[in-house]
Structures are given as C-alpha cells and as structure tokens.
C-alpha positions as CSV (number, residue, x, y, z in Angstrom):
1,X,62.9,-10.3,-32.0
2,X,62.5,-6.6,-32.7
3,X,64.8,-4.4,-32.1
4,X,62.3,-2.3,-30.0
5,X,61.7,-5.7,-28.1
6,X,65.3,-6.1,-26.9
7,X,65.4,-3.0,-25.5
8,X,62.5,-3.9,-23.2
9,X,64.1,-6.9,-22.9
10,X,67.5,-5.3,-21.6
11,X,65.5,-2.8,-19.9
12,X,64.3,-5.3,-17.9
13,X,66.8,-7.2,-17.4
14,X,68.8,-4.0,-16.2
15,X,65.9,-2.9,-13.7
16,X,65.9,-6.8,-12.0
17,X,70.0,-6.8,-11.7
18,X,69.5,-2.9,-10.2
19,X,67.2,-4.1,-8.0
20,X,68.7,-7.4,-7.0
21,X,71.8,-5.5,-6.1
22,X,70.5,-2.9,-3.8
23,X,68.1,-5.6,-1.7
24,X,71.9,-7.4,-1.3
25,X,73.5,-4.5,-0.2
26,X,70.6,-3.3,1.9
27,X,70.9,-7.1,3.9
28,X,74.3,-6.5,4.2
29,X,73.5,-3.3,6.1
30,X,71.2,-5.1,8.3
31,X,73.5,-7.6,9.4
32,X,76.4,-5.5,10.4
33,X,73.5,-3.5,12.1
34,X,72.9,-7.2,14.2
35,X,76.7,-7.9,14.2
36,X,77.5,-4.8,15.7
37,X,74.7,-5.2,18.3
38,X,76.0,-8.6,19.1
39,X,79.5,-7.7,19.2
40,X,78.9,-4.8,21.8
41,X,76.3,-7.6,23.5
42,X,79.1,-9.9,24.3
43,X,81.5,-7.7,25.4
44,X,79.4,-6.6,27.9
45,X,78.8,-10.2,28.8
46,X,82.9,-11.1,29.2
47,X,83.1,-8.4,31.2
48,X,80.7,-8.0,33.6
49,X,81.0,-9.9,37.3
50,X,80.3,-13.8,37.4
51,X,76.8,-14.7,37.8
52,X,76.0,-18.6,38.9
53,X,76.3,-21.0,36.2
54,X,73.2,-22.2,34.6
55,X,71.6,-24.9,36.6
56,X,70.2,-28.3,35.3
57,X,66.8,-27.0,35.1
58,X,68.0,-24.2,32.8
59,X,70.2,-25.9,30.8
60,X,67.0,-26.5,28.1
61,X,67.1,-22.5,27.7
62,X,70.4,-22.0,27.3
63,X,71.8,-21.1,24.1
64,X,74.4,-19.5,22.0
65,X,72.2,-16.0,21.2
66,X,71.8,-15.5,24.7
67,X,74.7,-17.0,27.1
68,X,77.7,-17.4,25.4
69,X,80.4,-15.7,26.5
70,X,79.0,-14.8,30.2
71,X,80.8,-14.9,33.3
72,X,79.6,-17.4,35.2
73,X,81.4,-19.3,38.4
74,X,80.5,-22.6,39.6
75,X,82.0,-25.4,42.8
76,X,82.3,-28.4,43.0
77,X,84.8,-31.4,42.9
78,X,87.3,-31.9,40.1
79,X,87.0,-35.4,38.6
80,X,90.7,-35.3,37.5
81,X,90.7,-38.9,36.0
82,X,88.3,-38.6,33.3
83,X,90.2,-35.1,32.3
84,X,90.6,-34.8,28.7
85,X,92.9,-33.0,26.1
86,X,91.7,-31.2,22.7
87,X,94.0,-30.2,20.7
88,X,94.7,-26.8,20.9
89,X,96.5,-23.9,18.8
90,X,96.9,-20.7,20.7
91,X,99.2,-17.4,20.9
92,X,101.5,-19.6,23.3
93,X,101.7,-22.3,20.8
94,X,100.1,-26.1,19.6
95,X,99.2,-27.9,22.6
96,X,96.2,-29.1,24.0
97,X,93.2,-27.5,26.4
98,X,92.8,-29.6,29.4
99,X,88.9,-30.6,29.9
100,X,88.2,-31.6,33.4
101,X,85.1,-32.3,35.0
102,X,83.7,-30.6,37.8
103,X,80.9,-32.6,39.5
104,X,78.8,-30.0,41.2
105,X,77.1,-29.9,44.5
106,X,73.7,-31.0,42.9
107,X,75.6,-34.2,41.6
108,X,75.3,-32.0,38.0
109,X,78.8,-32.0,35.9
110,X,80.0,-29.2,33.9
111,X,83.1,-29.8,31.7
112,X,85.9,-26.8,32.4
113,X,88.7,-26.0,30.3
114,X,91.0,-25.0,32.8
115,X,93.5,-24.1,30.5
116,X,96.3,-24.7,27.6
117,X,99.7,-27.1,27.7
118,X,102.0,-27.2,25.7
119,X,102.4,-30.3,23.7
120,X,105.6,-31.4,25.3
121,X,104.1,-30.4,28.5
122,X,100.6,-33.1,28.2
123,X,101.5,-35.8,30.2
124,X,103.0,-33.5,33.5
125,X,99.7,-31.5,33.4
126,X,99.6,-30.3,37.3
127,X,96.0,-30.1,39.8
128,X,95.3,-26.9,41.2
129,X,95.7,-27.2,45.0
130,X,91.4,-27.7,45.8
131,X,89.9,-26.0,49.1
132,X,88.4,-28.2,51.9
133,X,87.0,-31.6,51.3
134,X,88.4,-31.0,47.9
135,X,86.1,-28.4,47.3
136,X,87.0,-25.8,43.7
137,X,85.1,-22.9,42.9
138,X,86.0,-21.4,39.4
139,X,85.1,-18.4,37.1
140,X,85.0,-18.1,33.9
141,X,83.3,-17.6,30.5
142,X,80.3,-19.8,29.2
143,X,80.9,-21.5,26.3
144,X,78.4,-23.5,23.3
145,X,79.5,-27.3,23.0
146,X,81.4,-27.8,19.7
147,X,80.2,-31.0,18.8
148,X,81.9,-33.8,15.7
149,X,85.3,-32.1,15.2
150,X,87.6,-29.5,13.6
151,X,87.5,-28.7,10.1
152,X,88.7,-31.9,8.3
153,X,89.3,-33.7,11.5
154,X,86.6,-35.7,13.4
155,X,86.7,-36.4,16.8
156,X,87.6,-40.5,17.4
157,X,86.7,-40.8,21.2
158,X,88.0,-44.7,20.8
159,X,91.6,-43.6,20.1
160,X,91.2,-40.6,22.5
161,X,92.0,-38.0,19.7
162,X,90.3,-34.6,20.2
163,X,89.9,-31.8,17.8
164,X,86.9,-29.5,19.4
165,X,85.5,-29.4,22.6
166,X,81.9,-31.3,21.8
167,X,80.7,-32.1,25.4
168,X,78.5,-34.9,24.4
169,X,80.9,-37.3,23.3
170,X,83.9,-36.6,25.8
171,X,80.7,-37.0,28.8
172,X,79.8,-40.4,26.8
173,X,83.8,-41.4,26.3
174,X,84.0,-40.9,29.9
175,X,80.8,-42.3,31.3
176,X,79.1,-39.3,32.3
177,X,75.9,-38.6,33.7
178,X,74.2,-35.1,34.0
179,X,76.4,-33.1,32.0
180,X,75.5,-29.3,31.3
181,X,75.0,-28.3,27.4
182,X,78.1,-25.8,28.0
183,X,81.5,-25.7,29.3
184,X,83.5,-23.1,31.0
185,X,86.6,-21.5,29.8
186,X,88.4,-21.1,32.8
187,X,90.0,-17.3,34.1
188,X,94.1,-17.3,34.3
189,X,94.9,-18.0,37.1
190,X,98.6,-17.1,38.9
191,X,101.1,-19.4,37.2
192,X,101.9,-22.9,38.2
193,X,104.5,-24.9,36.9
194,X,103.2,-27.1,34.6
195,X,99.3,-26.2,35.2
196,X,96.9,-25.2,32.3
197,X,97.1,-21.3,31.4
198,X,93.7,-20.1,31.5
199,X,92.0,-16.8,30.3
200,X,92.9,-17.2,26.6
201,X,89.6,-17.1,25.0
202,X,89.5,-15.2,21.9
203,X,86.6,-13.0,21.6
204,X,86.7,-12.3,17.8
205,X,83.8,-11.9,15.1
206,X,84.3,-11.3,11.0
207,X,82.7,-8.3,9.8
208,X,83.2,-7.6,6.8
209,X,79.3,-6.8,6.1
210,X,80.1,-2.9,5.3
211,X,82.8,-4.1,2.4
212,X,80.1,-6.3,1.1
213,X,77.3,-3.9,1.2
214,X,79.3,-1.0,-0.5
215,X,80.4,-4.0,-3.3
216,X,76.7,-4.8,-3.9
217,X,76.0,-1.0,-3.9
218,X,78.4,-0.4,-6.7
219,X,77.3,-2.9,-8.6
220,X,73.8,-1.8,-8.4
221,X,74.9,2.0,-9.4
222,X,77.0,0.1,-12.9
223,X,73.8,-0.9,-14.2
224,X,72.2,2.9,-14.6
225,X,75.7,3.7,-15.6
226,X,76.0,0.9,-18.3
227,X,73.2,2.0,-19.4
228,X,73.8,5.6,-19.9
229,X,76.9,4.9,-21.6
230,X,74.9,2.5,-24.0
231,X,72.2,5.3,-24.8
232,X,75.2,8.0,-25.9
233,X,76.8,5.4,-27.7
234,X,73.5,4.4,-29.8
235,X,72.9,8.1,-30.4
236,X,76.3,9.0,-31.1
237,X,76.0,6.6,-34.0
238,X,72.5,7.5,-35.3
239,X,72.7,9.9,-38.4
240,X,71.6,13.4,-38.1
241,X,68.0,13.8,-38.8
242,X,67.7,14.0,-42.9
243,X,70.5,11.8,-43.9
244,X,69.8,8.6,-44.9
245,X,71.9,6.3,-43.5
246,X,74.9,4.7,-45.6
247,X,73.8,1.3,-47.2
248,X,76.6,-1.9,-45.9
C-alpha cells in the first residue's frame, strides 16, 4: 500500500469515526429532549387531582407512556385474606409493601399497595377501619405491573416469596379473576399503629443523556484534532525544499 493510499485510507477512516461520533451525540441530545419532556409529563401526572381508575374496558389501552404515575382513586371491598407482601427497601427501612386486593363495584379487582412494614412489623399488619357495608375508597398513583422478579431474584409464588410487584402471578397465586394490568400505590394516610405507610413512591429518572452527548461530542472534535496534530508533525519532519533527505 502506498503511502498516498494510507492517507486516504486514514482519511477515511477519520471522516467515518467524526461522523459516527456526532450522530451519537446528536441521539443523546434527542433523548434528554424526550426525557426531559417525560419527566415534566409525569410530574404533572402525580400531582394533579385523582381521576377514576381505568375501567375493565380500558385496561387494553393502558400503558406505561401514557398512565403511569396518574392519580387515580377507586372503591370497593378490600379482600384482606389474599393480601400479599413484596419485599420492600425504602427510606424507612427493609420491609415489605402490603398488596391487597380491592374488588370493585363492577366485580373488577385492582391490586393496591397500601403501604410499607417494617420487617419485624409483617405479621401484625393492621386493616384500615372500611366505611359502610365495608365499603374503601382510595387514591393514589397508577402504577405498570412488574412482572418475574427483582434483579437476581425471581418471584416463587409456591413458597410465597416476593421480590416485585408483577400482578399476574400474585392474581394467579391467589385465584383471581378480572384483575386490572396496574396497581395503585396508595396516598399516606394519618398514621396507624402497625398499618402500611403509604405515599412513598419515588418519582425518579437517570439522566445522564447531556454527560453522554458532550462525551461523544468530544470525541468527535479529537479526530479533526488528531489529525491536525498528525499534519504539523509530518511537515515538521519533511526537509526544506532543496535538501535531499539524509539516507538511513
């Protein structure tokens, strides 16, 4: 290979890394244009009033992009004896979030997290006092099933062990019919000896897209560098015009 060759070689090579670089960093612009939008998106969701929880005929459109995190409130009966504990890991402590089912008036269920014990707390978990008839309403924020487990731990619904809240299999461990795609993370409530503490949902999402866009932005702006540094370097060394250059 010529030497002229490698230089178009390297030229190239230069111009694909250049250009590789910047459509990275221009990606990484994008997404923490969408991140910010959904960030600002689902803060206004927590916060606004409770609307109705989704109903069985819209729980086919409901989805992560669109509901998650919205207020929502929903009655109906607690089914306290096919209430379930995941294991939990909160500001307060390891524990557990208590799962109970509320049947609602439609015959529907929708799994609520009413809350976190403590660990040493699990088997004294206390019933909020219900209206008449046995009647609950509840508020809180819509939450995306977590389905198979926790990282490096599976749920095993024969030996009642936990790790995420996948409403599939705690409705199938506990012989449940009609159960919404979601679940509701319960508001605090005033504190009750013993009862679940609600209202710890942590609204948090990594962005870290502007670090990675200025990183592949840098890179991109090495390669014309490189290559300046290479060109002074090559002339630097070239003999003045009219002097042969020294044999090896």
């Amino acid at each position: 290979m010529t030497p002229r060759v490698r230089k178009a070689a390297g030229a190239l090579g230069a111009l694909l890394l250049f250009c590789g670089f910047i459509a990275l960093g221009s990606w990484q612009v994008e997404r923490r244009a969408w991140k910010l939008d959904l960030i600002a998106r689902v803060a206004e969701r927590a916060h606004a009033p409770p609307g109705a929880a989704p109903s069985f005929a819209e729980w086919p459109g409901v989805s992560a992009a669109k509901d998650e995190y919205r207020r929502v409130r929903a009655t109906g009966m607690f089914l306290y004896q096919a209430e379930t504990l995941v294991l939990a890991v909160t500001d307060l402590g390891s524990g557990f979030w208590v799962l109970t089912p509320l049947k609602l008036e439609d015959g529907s269920v929708v799994l609520v997290n009413r809350g976190f014990v403590a660990a040493d707390r699990s088997d004294h978990v206390a019933h909020a006092v219900a209206g008449a008839a046995g009647i609950s309403t509840i508020s809180g924020l819509l939450r995306i099933t977590e389905p198979g487990g926790a990282f490096l731990r599976h749920n095993d619904p024969a030996a009642n062990r936990w790790y995420s809240r996948d409403v599939g299999a705690i409705a199938a461990a506990r012989h449940l019919d009609s159960v919404a795609p979601y679940f509701i993370d319960a508001d605090a409530q005033p504190p009750v000896p013993d009862a679940p503490v609600g209202g710890l949902t942590v609204i948090a999402f990594h962005n870290s897209h502007l670090v990675y866009a200025i990183t592949w932005y840098t890179l991109a702006l090495m390669i014309p560098a490189a290559l300046w540094v290479g060109i002074r370097e090559e002339r630097r060394r070239r003999p003045p015009a009219g002097v042969s250059p020294e044999p090896p």
